[in-house]
N, CA, C and O atoms as a DFTB+ gen file, in Angstrom:
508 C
 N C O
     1  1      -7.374      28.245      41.616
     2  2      -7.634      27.664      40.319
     3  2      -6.655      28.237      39.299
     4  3      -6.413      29.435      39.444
     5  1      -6.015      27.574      38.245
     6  2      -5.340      28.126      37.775
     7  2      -6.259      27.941      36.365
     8  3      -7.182      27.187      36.058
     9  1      -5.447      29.141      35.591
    10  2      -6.052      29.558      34.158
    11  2      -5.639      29.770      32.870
    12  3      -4.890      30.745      32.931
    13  1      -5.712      29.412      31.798
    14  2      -4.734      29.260      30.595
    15  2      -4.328      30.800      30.429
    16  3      -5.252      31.611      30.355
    17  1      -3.127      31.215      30.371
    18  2      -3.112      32.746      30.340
    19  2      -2.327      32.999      28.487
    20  3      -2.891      33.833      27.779
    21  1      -1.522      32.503      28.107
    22  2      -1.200      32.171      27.111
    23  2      -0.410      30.605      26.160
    24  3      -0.294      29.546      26.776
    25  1      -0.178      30.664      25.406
    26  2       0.588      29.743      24.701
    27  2       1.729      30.191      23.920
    28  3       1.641      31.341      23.488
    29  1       3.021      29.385      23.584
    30  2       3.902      30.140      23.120
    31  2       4.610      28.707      22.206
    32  3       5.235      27.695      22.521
    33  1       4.043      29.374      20.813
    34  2       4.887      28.678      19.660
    35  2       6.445      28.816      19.766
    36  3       6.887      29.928      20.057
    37  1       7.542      27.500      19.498
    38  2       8.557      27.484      19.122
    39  2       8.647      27.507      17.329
    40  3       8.313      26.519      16.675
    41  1       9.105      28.678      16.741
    42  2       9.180      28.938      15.595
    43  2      10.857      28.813      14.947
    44  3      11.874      29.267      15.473
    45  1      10.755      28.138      13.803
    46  2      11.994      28.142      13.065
    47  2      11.968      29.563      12.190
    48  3      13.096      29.817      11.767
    49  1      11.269      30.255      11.926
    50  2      11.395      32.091      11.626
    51  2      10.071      32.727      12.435
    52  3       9.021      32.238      12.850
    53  1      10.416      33.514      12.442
    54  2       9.625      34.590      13.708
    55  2       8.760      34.830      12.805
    56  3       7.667      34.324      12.554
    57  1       9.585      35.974      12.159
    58  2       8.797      36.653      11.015
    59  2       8.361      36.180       9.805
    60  3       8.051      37.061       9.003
    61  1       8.238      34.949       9.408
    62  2       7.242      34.230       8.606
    63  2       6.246      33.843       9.554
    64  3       5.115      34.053       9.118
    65  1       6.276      33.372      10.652
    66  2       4.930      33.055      11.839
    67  2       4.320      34.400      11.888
    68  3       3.131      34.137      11.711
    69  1       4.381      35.260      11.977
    70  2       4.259      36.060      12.272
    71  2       3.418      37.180      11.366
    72  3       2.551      38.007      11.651
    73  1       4.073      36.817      10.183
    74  2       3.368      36.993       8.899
    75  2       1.597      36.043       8.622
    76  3       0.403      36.270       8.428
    77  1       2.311      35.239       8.745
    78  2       1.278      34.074       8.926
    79  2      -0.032      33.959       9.610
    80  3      -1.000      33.366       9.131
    81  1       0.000      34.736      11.092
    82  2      -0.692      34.929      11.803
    83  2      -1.719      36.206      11.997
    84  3      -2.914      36.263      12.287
    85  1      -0.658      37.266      11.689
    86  2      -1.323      38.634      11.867
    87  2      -1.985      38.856      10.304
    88  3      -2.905      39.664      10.172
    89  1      -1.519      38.174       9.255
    90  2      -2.101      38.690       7.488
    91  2      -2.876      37.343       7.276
    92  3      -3.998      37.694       6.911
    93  1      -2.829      35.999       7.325
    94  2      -3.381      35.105       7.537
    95  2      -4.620      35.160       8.123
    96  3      -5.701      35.394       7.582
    97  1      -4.329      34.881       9.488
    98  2      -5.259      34.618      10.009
    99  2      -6.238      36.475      11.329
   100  3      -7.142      36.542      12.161
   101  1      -5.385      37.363      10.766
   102  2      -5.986      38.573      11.322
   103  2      -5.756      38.713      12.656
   104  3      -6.608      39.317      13.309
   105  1      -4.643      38.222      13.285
   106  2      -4.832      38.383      14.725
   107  2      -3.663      39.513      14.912
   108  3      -2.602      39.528      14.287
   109  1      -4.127      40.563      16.016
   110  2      -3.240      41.897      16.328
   111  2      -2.033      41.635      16.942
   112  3      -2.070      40.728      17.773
   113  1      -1.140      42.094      16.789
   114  2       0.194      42.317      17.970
   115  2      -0.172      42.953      19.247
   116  3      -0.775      44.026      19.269
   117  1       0.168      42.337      20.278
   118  2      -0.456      42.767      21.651
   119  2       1.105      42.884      22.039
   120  3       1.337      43.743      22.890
   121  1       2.449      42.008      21.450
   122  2       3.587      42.750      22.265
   123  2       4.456      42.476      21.478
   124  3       4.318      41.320      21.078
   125  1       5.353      43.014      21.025
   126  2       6.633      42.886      20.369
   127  2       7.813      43.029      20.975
   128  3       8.146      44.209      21.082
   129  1       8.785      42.022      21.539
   130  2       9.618      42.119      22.508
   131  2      10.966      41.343      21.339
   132  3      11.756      40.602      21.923
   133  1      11.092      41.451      20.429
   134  2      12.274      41.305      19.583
   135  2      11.939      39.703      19.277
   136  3      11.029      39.452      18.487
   137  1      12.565      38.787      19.810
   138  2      12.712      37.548      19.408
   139  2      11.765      36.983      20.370
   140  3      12.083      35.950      20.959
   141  1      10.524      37.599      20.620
   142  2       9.387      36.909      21.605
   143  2       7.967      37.894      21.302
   144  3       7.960      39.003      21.837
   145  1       6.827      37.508      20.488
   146  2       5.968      38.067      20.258
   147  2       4.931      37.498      20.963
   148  3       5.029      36.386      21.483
   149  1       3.634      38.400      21.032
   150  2       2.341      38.354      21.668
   151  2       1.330      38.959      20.624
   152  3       1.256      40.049      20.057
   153  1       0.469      37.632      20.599
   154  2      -0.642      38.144      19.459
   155  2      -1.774      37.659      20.072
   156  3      -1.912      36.582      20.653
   157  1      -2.750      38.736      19.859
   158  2      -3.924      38.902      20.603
   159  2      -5.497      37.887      20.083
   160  3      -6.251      38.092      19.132
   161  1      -5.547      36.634      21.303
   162  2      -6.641      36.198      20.110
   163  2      -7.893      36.283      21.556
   164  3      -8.482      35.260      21.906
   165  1      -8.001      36.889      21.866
   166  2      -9.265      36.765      22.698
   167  2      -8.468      37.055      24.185
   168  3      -7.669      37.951      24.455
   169  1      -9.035      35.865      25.111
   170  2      -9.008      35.375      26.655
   171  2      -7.897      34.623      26.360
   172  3      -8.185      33.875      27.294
   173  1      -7.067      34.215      25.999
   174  2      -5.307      33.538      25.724
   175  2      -4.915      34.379      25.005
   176  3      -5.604      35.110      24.293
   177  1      -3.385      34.358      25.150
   178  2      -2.252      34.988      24.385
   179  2      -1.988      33.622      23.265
   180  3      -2.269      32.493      23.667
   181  1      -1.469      33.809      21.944
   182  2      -0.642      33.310      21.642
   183  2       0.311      34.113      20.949
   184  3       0.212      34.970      20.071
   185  1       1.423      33.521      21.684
   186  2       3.018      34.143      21.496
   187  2       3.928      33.078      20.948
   188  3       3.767      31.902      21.274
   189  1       4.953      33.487      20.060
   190  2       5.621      32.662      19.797
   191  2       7.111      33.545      20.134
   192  3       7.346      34.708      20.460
   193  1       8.244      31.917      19.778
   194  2       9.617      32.549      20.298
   195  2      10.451      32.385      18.702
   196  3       9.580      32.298      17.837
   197  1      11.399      32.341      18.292
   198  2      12.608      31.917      17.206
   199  2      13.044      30.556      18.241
   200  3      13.449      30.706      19.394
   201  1      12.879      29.325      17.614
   202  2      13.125      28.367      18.110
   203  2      15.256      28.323      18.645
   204  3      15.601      27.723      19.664
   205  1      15.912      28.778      18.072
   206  2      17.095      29.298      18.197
   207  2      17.386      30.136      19.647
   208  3      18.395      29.949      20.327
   209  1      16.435      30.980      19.944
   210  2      16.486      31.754      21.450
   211  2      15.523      31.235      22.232
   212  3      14.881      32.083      22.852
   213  1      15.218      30.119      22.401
   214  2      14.353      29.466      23.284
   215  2      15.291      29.378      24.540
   216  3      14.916      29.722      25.661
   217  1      16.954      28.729      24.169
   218  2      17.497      29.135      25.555
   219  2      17.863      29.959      26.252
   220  3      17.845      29.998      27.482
   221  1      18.307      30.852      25.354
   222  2      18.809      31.963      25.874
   223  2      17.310      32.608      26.698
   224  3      17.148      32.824      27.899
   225  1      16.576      32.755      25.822
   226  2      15.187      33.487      26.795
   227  2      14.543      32.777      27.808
   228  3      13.632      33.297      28.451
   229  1      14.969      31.513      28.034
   230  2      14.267      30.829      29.268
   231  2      14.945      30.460      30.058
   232  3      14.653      30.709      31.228
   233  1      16.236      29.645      29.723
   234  2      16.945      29.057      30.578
   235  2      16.581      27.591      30.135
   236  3      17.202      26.778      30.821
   237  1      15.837      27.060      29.280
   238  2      15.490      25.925      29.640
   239  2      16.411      25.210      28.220
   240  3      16.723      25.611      27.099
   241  1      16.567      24.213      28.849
   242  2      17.141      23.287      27.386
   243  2      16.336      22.503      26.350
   244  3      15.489      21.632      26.546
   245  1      16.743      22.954      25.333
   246  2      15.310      22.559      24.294
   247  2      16.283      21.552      23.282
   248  3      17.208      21.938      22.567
   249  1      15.881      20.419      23.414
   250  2      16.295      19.665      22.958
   251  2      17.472      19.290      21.271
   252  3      18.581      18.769      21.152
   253  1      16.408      19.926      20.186
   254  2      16.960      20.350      19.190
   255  2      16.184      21.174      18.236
   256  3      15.383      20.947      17.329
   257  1      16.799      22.364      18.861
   258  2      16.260      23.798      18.291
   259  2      15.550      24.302      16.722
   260  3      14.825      25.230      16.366
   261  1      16.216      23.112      16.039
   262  2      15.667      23.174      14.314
   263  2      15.057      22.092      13.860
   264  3      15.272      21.759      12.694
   265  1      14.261      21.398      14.598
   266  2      13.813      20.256      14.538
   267  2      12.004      20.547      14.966
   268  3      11.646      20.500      16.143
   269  1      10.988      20.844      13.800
   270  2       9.531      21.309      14.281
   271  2       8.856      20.004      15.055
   272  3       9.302      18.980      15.573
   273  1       8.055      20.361      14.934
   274  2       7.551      19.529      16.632
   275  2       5.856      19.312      15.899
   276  3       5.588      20.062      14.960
   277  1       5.055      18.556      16.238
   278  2       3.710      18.887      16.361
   279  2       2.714      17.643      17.293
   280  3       2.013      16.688      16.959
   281  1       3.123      18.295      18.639
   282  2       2.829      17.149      19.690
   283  2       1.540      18.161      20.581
   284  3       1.630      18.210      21.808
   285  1       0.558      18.813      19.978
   286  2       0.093      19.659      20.289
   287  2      -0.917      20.469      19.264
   288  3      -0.216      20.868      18.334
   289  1      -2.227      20.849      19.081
   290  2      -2.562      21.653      18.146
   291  2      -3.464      22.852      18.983
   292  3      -3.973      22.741      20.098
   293  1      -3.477      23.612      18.392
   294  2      -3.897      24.907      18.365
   295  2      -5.441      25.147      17.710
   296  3      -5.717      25.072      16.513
   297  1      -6.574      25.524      19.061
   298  2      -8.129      25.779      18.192
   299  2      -8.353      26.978      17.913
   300  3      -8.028      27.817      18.753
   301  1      -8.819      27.305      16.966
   302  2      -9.621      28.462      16.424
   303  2     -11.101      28.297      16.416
   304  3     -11.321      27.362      15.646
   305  1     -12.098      28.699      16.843
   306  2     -13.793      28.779      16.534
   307  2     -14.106      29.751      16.001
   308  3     -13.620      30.876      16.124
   309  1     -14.988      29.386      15.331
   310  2     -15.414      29.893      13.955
   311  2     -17.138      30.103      13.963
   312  3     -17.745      29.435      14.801
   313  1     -17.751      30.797      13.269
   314  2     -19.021      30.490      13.557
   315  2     -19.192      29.502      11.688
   316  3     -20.001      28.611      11.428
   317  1     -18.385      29.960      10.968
   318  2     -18.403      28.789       9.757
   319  2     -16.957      27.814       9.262
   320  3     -15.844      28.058       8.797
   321  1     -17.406      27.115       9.501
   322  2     -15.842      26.736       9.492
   323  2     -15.753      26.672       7.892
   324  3     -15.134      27.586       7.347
   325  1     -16.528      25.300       6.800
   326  2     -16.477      25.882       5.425
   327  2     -15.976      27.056       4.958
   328  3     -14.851      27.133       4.464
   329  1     -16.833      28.120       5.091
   330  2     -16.100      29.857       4.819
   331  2     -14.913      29.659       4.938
   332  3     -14.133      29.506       3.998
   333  1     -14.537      29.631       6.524
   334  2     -12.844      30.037       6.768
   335  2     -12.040      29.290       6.291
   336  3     -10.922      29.683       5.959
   337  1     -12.504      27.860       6.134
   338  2     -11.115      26.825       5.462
   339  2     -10.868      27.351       3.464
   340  3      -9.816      27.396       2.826
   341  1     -12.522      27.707       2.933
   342  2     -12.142      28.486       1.959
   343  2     -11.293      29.592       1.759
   344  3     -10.500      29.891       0.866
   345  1     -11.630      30.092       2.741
   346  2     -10.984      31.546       2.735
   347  2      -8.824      31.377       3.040
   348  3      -7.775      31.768       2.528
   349  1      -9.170      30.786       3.856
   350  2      -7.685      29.994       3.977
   351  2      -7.093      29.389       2.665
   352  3      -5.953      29.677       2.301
   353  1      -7.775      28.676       2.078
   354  2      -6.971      27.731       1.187
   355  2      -7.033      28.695       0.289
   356  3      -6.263      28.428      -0.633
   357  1      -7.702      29.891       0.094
   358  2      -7.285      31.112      -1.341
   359  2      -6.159      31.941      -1.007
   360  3      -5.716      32.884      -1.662
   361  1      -5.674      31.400       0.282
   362  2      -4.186      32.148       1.015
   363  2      -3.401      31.783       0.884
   364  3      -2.396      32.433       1.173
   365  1      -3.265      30.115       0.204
   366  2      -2.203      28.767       0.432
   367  2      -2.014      28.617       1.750
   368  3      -0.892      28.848       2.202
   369  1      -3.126      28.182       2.653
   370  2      -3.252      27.499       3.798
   371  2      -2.441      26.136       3.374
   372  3      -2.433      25.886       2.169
   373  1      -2.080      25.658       3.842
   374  2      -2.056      23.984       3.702
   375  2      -3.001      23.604       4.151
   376  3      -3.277      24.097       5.244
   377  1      -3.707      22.849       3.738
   378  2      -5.137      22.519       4.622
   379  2      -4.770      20.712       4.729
   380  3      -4.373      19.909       3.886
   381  1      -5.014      20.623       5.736
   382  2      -4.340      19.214       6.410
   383  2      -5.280      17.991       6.377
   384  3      -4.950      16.838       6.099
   385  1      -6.905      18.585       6.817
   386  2      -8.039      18.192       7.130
   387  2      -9.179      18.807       6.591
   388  3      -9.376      19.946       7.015
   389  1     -10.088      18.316       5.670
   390  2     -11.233      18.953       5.101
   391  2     -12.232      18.792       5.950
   392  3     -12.365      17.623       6.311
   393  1     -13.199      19.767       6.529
   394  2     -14.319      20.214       7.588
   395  2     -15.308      19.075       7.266
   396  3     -16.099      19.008       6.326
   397  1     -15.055      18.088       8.385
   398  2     -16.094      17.391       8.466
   399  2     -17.194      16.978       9.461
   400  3     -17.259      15.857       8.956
   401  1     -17.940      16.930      10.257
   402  2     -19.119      16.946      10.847
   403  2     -18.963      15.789      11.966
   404  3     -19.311      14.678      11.568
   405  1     -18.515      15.857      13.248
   406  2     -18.373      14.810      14.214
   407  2     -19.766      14.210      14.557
   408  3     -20.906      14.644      14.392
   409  1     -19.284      13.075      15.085
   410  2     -21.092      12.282      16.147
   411  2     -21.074      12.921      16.465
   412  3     -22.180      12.644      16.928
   413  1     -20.770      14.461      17.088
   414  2     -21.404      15.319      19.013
   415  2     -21.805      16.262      17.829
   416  3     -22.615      17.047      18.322
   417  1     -21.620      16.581      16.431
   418  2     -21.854      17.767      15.853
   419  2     -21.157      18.727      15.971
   420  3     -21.851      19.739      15.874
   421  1     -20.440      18.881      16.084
   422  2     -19.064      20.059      16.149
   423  2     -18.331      19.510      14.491
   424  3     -17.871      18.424      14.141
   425  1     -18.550      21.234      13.533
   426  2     -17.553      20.811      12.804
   427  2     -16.537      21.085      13.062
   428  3     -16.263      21.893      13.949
   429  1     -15.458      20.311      12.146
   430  2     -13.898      20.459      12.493
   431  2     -12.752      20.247      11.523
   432  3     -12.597      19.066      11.212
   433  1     -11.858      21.169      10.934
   434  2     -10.976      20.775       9.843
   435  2      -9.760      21.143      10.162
   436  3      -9.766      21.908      11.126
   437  1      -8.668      20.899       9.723
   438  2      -6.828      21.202      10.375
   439  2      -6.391      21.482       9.027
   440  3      -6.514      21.026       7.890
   441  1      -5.663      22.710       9.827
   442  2      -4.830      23.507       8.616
   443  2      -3.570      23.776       9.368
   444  3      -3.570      24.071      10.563
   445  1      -2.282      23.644       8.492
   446  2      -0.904      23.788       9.400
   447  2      -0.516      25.261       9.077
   448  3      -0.828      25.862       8.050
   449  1       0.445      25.900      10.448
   450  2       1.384      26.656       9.963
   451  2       2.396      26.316       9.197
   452  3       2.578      25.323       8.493
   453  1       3.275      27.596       9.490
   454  2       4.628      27.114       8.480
   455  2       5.471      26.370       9.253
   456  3       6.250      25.626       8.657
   457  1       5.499      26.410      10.814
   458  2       6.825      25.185      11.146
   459  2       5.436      24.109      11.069
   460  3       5.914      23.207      11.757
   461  1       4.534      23.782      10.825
   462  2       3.853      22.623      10.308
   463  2       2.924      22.404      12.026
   464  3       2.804      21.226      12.363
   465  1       2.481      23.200      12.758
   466  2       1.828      22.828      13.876
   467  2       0.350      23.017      13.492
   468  3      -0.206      23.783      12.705
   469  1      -0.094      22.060      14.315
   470  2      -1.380      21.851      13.837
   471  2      -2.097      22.993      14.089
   472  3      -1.719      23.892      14.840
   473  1      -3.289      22.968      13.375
   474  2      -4.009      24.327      13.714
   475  2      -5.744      23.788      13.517
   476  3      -5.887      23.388      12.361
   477  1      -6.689      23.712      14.105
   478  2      -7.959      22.808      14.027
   479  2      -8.825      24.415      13.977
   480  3      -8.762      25.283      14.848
   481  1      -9.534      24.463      12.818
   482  2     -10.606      25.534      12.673
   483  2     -12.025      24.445      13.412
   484  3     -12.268      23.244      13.286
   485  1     -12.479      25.171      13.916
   486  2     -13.997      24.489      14.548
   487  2     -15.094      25.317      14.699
   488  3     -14.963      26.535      14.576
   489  1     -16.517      24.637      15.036
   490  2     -17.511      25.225      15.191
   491  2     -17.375      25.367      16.597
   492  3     -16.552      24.623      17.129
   493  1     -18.207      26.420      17.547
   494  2     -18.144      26.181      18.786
   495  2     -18.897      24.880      19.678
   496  3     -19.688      24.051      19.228
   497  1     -18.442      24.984      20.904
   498  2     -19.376      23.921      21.520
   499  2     -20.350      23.870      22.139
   500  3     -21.149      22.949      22.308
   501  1     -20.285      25.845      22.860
   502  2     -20.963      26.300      23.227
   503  2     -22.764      26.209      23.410
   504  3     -23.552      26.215      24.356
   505  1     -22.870      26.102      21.537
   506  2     -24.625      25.921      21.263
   507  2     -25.075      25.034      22.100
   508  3     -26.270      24.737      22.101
């Protein structure tokens, strides 16, 4: 069986993501490897790269390196989502999506980073 082990943002600055993430949104540095970070959010990694050394550090060809992307979003659970999208938008979150209440009952609101990737605050599903 295979298992989500991490995720890894392509960033147009490191260190504004980075900023963003660890003073933002409170999540620790689990690895600092120069132009490739690891930030600790639970059971997944998310790591991001400098969209600029994506080839050099992989080998892989990335189409066009300064060009943000958002074909993909990123969940956070929350036990309030209200609170946190407040608490966000007194940060200058961009807040994308105001927390609203699905048919299944899961709330759910989208707030972007700075290369503009989605980011969905939610209730869990768990209950």
């Amino acid at each position: 069986m295979l298992k989500m082990r991490y995720l890894i943002l392509y960033v147009t600055n490191l260190e504004t993501s980075l900023t963003f993430y660890t003073e933002t949104f409170g999540l620790n540095i689990r690895g600092n490897h120069g132009t490739y970070v690891e930030l600790d959010t639970g059971q997944t990694i998310l790591a991001m790269i400098q969209r600029d050394n994506v080839q050099e550090l992989t080998g892989l060809t990335y189409k066009n390196p300064q060009e943000p992307s958002q074909t993909f979003e990123i969940g956070f659970v929350t036990d309030d989502v209200f609170a946190t999208i407040e608490d966000l938008r007194s940060k200058d979150v961009k807040i994308i999506k105001e927390p609203i209440t699905k048919p299944w009952g899961q709330t759910v609101a989208y707030v972007a980073d700075p290369d503009g990737h989605f980011i969905e605050i939610c209730s869990s599903m768990d209950e």
